[in-house]
KOLMARVEX-85470 format. One line per 2 residues: for each residue x negated, y negated, z negated of C-alpha. Coordinates in Angstrom, 3 decimals. Layout:
% KOLMARVEX-85470
X Y Z; ...
***
This chain:
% KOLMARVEX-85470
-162.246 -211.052 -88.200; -164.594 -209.980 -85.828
-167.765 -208.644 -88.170; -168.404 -204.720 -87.901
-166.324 -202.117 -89.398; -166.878 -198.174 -89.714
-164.376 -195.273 -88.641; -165.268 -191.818 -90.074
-163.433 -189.318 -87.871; -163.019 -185.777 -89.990
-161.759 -183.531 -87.253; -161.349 -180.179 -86.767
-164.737 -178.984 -85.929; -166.974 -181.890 -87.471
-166.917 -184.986 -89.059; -168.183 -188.589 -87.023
-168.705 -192.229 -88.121; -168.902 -195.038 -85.870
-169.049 -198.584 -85.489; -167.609 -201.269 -83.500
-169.235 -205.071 -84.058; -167.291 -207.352 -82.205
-164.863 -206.495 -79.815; -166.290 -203.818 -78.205
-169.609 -203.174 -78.795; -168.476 -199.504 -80.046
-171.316 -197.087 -80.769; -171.337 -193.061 -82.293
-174.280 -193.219 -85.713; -174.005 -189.285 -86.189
-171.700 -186.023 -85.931; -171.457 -183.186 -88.462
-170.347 -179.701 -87.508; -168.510 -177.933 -90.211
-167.918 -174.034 -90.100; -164.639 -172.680 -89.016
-163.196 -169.686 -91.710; -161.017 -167.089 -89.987
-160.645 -164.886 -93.132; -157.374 -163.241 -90.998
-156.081 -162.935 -88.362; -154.117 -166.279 -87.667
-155.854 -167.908 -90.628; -158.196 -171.021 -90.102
-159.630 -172.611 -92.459; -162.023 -175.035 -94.052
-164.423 -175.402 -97.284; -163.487 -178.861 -98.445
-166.538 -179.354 -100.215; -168.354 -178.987 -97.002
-165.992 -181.595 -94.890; -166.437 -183.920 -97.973
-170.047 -183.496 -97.955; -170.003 -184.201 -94.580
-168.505 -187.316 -95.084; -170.780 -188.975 -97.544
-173.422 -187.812 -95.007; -171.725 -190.113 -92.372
-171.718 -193.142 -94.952; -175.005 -192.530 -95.624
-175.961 -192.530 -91.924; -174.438 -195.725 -91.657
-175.514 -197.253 -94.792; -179.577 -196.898 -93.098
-178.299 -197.459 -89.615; -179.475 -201.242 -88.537
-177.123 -203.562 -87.318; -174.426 -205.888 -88.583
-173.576 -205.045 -92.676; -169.818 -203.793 -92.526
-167.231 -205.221 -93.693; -164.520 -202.349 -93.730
-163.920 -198.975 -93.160; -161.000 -196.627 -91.669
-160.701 -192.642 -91.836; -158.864 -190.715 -90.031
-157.861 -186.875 -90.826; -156.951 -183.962 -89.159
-153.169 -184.552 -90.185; -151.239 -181.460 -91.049
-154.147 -180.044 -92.874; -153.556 -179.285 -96.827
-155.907 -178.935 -99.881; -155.005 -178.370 -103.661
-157.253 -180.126 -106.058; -157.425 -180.845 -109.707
-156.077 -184.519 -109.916; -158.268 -184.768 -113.006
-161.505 -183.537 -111.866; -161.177 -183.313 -108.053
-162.256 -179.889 -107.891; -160.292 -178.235 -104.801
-158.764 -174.766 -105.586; -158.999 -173.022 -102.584
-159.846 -173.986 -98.793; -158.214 -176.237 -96.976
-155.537 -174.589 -94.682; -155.940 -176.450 -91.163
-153.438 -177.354 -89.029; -153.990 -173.782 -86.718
-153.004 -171.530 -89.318; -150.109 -169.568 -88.611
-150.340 -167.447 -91.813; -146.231 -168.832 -93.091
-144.934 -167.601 -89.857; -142.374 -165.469 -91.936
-141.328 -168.222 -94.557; -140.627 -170.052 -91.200
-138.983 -167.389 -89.848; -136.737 -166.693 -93.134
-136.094 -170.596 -93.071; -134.792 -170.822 -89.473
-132.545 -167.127 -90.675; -131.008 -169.922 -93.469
-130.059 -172.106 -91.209; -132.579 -174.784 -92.711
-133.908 -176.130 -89.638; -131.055 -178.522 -89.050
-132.085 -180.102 -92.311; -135.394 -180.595 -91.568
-134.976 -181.851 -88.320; -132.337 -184.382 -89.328
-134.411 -185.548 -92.248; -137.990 -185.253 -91.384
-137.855 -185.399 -87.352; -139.526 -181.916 -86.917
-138.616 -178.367 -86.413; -139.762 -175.668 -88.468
-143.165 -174.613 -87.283; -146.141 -172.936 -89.396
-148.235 -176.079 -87.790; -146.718 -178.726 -90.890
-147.235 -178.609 -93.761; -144.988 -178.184 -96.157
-144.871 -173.934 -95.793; -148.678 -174.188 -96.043
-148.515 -176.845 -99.299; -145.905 -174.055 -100.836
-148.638 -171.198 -99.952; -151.593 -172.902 -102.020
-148.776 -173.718 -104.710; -148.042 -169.669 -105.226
-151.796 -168.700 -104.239; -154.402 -171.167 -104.671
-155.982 -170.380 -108.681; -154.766 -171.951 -111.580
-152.307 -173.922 -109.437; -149.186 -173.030 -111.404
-150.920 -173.949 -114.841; -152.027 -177.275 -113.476
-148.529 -177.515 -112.157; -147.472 -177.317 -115.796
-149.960 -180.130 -117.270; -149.288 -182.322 -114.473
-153.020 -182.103 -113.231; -152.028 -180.685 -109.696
-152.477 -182.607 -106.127; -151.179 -181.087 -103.274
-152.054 -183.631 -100.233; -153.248 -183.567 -96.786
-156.927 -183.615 -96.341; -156.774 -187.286 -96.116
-155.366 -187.604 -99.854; -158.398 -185.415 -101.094
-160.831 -187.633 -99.253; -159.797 -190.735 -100.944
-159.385 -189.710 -104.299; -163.400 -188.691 -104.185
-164.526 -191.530 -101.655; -161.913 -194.526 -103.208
-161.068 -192.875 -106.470; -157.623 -193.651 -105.074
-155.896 -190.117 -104.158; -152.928 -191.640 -101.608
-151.568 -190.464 -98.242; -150.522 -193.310 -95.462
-146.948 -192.868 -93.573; -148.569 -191.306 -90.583
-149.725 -188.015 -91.817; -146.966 -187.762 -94.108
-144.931 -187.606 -91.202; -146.237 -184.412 -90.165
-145.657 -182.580 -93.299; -142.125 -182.326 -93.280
-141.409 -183.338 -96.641; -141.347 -187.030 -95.927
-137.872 -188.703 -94.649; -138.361 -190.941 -91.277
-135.324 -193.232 -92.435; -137.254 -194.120 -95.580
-140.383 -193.221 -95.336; -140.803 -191.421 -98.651
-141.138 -188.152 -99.876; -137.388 -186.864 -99.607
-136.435 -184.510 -102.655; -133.864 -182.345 -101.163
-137.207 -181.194 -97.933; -139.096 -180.932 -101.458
-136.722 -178.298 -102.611; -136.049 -176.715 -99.186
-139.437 -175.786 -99.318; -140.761 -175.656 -103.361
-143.125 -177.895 -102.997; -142.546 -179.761 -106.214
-142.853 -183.861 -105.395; -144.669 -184.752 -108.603
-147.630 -183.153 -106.777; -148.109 -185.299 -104.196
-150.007 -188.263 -103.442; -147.937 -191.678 -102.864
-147.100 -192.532 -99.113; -148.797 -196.023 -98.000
-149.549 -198.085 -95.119; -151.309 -197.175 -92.412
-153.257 -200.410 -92.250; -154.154 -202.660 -95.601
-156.501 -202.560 -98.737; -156.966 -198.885 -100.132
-159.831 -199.020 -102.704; -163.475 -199.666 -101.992
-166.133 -197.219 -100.619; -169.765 -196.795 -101.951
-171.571 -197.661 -98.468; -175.792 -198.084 -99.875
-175.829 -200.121 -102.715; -172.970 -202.111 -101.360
-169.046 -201.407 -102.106; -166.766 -201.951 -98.868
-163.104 -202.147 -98.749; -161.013 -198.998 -96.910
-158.690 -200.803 -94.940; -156.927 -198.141 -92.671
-155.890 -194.486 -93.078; -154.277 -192.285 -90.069
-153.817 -189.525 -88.633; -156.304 -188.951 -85.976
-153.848 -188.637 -83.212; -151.791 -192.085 -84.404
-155.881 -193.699 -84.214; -156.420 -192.309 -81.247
-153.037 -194.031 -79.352; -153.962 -197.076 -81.234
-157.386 -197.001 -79.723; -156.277 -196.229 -76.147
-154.537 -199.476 -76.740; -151.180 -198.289 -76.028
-149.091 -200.914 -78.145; -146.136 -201.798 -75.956
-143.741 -198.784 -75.647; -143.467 -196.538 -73.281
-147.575 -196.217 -73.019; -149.129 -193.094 -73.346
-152.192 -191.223 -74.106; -153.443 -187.329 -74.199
-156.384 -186.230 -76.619; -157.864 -183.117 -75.443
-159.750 -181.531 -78.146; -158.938 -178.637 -79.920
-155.237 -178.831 -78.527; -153.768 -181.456 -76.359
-151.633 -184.128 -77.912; -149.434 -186.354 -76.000
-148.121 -189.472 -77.646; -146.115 -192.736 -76.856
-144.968 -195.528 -77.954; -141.467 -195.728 -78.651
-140.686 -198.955 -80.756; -139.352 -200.258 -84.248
-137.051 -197.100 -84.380; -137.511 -193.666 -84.010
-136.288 -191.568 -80.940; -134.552 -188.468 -82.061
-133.516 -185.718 -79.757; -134.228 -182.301 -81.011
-132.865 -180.644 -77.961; -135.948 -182.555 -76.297
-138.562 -180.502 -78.291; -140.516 -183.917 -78.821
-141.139 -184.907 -82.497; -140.425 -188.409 -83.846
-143.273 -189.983 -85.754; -145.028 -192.991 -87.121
-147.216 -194.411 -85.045; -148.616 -196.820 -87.817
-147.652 -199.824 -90.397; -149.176 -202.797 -91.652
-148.964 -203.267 -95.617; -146.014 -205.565 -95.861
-145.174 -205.450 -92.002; -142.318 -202.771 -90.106
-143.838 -198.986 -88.878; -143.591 -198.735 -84.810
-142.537 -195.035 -84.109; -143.927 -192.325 -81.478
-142.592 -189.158 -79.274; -145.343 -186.395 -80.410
-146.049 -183.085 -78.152; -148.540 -181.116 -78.529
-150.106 -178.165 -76.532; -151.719 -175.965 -78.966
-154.463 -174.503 -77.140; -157.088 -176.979 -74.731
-160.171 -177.011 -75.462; -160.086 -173.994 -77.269
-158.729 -172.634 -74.299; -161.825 -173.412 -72.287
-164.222 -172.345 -74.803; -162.935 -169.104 -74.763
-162.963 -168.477 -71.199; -166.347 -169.599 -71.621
-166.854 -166.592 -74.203; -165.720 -163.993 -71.789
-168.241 -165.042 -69.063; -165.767 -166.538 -66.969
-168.597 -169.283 -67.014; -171.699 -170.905 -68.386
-172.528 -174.426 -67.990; -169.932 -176.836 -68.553
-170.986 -178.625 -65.130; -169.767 -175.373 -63.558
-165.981 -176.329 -63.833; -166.336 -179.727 -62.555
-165.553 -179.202 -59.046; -163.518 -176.301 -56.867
-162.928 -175.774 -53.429; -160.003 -175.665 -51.300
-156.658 -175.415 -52.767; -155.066 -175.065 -56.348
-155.496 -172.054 -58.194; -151.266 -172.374 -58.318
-151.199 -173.394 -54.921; -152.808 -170.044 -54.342
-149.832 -168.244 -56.732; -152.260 -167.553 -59.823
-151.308 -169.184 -63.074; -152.667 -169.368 -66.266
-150.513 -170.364 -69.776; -152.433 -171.574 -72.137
-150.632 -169.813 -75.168; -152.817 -168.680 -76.932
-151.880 -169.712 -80.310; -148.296 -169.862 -79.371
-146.157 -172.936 -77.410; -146.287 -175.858 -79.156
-143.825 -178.828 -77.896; -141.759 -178.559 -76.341
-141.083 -174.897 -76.623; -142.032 -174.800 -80.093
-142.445 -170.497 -79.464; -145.616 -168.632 -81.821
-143.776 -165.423 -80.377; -145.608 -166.692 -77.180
-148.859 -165.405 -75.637; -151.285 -166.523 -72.957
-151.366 -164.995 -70.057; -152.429 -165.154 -66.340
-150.101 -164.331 -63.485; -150.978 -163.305 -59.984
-153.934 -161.874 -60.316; -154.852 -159.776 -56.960
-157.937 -157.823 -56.165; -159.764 -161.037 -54.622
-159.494 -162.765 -58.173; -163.240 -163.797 -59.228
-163.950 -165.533 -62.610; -163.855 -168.783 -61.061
-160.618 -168.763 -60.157; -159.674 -167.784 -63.250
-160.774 -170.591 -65.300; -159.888 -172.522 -62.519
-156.382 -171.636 -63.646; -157.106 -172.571 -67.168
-158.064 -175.959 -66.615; -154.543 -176.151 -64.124
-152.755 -174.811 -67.213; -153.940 -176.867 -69.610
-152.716 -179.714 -67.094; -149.216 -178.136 -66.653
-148.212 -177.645 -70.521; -149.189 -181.185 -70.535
-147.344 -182.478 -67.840; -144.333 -180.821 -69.423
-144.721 -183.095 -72.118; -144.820 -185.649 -70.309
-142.040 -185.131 -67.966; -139.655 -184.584 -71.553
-140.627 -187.719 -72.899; -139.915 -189.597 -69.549
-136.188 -188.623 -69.921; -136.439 -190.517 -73.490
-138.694 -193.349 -72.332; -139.331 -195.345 -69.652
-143.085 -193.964 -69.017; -145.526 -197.504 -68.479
-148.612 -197.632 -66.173; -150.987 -194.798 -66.242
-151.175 -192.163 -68.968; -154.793 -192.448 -70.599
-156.477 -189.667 -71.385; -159.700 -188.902 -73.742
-161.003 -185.901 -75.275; -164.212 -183.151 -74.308
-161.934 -182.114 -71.192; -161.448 -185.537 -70.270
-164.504 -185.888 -68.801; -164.149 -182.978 -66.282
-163.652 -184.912 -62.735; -161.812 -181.373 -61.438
-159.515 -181.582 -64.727; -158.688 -185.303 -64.101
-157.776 -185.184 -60.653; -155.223 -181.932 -61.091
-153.878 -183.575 -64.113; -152.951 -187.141 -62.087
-151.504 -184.252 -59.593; -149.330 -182.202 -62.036
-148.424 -185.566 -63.804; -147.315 -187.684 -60.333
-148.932 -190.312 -62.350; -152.611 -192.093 -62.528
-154.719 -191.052 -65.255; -157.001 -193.760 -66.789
-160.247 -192.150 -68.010; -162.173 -194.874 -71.062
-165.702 -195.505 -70.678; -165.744 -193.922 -74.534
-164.601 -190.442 -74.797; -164.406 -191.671 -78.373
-160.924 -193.304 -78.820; -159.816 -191.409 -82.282
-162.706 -193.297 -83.755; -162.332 -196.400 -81.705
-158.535 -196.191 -82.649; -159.831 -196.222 -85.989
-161.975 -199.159 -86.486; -159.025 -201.372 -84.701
-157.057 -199.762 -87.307; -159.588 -201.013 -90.272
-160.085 -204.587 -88.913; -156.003 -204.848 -88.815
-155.766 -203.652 -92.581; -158.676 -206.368 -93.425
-156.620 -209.085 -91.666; -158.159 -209.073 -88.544
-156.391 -209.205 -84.755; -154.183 -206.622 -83.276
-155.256 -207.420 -80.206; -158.940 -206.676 -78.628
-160.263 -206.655 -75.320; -159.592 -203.385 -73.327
-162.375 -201.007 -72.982; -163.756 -200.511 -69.060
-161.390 -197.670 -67.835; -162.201 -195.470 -64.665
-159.039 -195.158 -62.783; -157.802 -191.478 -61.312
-154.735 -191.410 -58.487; -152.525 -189.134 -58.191
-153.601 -188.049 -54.666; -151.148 -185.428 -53.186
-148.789 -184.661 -56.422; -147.931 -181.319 -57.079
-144.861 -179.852 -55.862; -141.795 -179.305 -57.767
-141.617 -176.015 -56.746; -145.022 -175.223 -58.403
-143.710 -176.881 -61.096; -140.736 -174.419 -60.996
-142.994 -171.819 -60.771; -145.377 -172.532 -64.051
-141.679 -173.157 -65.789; -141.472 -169.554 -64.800
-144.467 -168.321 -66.114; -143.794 -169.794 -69.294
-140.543 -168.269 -69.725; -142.127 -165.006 -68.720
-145.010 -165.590 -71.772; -142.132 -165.973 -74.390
-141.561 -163.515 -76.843; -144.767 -161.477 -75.896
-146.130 -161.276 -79.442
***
């Protein structure tokens, strides 16, 4: 199969739909922004209306757009994100709590006091963090309106955002084994919802959605007057490895939106080592075929990181940053950690906070975001380096994202990482991951010519001693909040 399909792409800050006729003809119809809802501090959320909205937007964009007619359709979602609906009606019950929010940090922290995460680690592959969701899925279950009563009549869905999005777009409210992976109520080894996470938590498991595949018939969309199959469902990291076309293990990728997110392919089985940090995953599955697994890391602040120091003045123009002059902000001693929501993998620390270190009296602003860019590039070669000592790292790590397409960011990442960076002609790849995902699930080929790639060498690679150094200034950020 080789006719056109669609990939909407609900992500954190808006929603996209794209297409891809042939093999690579790959083009962006439109992007939604959505609005961000910090009711507290270390709340985030979203209005699902709005994101849903947003959505049928994108379908109708593509339903007018000219070109080839589709002839399927793949989503991918935020992943840990939650929503409570009616299952009856549809009608969500509060907003969506997004994969930022930090608001269970003291049901985590009572969890880890029991002794629990052992449990969760053996069963689900994933420490006990506020970023899943099964502490967040218990929070709408206790406050979310008229959730207990619909508990009782057997009306209540509790679901990632994906779930939601199908029951009103398919009529079919379901959940695919990659984004239950990241809830922690799902069990790796059988990749169902496993009762005795269920109870650890109190989320009840008549509430949520089946687990599918990743890839295979869903239900049918409305797209014009014409109805098209949904073939693939993912978490938008999982698309996004699939679309850097990283299929043989041991190939990686790093999406820098929001956060950065490091994944690679690990095989039929997955990799656990939870003195690692990393997180075992799915990387996808075929209706009626085996899942291949994943290592998962994830840095929690990147782009948010930059947009920040943006904020403060440290700079204007995004072209600013592109480019710096003589040597490395840490080859001059001043370091920046980018923890500013906490340490993700593989620290896995929300006590954490970000902080620069050697500032001196000739500091200027430029040398301070210079530092945040190196940062960014340091957390993420320490995810790296970890899941080198679990698999044999292939070729060069590719990279996509809004910061991927900062020449100064590339070049000090292929540095930090002693490793070439390959940079896609399509900063795209969640979407483009996708669509490859959507032709699979309609019975199309895994395979598909690789997109043009710009190739960055690791000229002079950092040494270990700075290395040693940002290690240090890590430690030094823990336990600051």
């Amino acid at each position: 199969m080789t006719d056109g399909v669609l990939a909407l792409d609900q992500g954190t800050t808006g929603t996209k739909v794209h297409r891809l006729d042939g093999e690579t003809d790959f083009v962006t119809l439109a992007t939604f922004q959505h609005r961000q809802i910090l009711p507290h501090p270390g709340w985030v959320e979203h209005d699902p209306q709005e994101l849903l909205a947003h959505l049928r937007a994108a379908l109708d964009t593509a339903a007018s757009a000219s070109g080839p007619e589709a002839k399927a359709i793949g989503l991918a979602n935020q992943g840990e994100t939650v929503i409570a609906w009616d299952r009856a009606t549809g009608r969500p019950l509060a907003n969506a709590i997004v994969w930022q929010d930090a608001r269970t940090q003291d049901v985590v922290d009572r969890l880890k006091a029991e002794g629990v995460e052992a449990e969760t680690l053996a069963r689900a592959g994933l420490p006990l963090d506020p970023y899943f969701s099964a502490t967040k899925l218990r929070w709408l279950l206790d406050n979310a309106e008229g959730a207990r009563e619909l508990l009782s009549a057997g009306r209540l869905c509790l679901g990632t955002s994906d779930a939601f999005f199908l029951r009103h777009l398919t009529g079919v409210a379901c959940t695919d084994v990659t984004t239950a992976s990241r809830t922690s109520l799902m069990n790796l080894d059988t990749l169902d919802w496993d009762p005795e996470l269920c109870r650890i938590f109190g989320v009840p498991v008549e509430a949520l959605p089946p687990i599918g595949p990743t890839a295979g018939p869903i239900g049918s969309v409305q797209l014009g007057m014409r109805s098209v199959p949904l073939t693939a469902s993912v978490v938008d990291q999982q698309a996004a490895l699939y679309g850097h076309l990283c299929h043989r293990p041991g190939q990686a990728k790093v999406t820098f939106g929001t956060g950065a997110f490091a994944l690679t392919l690990t095989g039929a089985t997955p990799i656990r080592d939870a003195a690692s940090g990393l997180l075992p995953t799915v990387a996808w599955a075929r209706a009626g075929g085996m899942p291949a697994f994943a290592l998962d890391g994830g840095v929690y602040n990147a782009a948010s990181a930059v947009n920040w120091a943006r904020s403060l003045g440290l700079f204007g123009d995004f072209a600013e940053i592109g480019s710096f002059a003589g040597p490395s902000a840490i080859e001059r001693g001043l370091v920046f950690v980018p923890a500013l929501s906490g340490l993700g993998g593989p620290h896995w620390d929300r006590s954490a906070a970000g902080m620069w270190l050697g500032l001196g009296l000739e500091t200027d602003r430029r040398d301070l975001v210079r530092a945040v860019l190196e940062g960014i590039a340091l957390r993420t070669a320490e995810l790296l380096a970890a899941m080198g000592h679990l698999v044999r790292l292939e070729g060069p790590v590719s990279i996509d994202g809004g910061l991927a397409a900062n020449p100064y960011f590339q070049g000090f990442l292929a540095r930090a990482l002693a490793r070439p960076v390959a940079v896609p002609a399509t900063m795209e790849l969640t979407g483009f991951g996708a669509a490859l995902l959507a032709r699979w699930g309609a019975g199309g080929p895994v395979g598909v010519q690789s997109p043009r790639r710009n190739l960055v060498a690791a000229a002079a690679p950092l040494d270990q001693s700075l290395h040693a150094r940002f290690a240090d200034a890590v430690k030094r950020c823990r336990g600051w909040r």
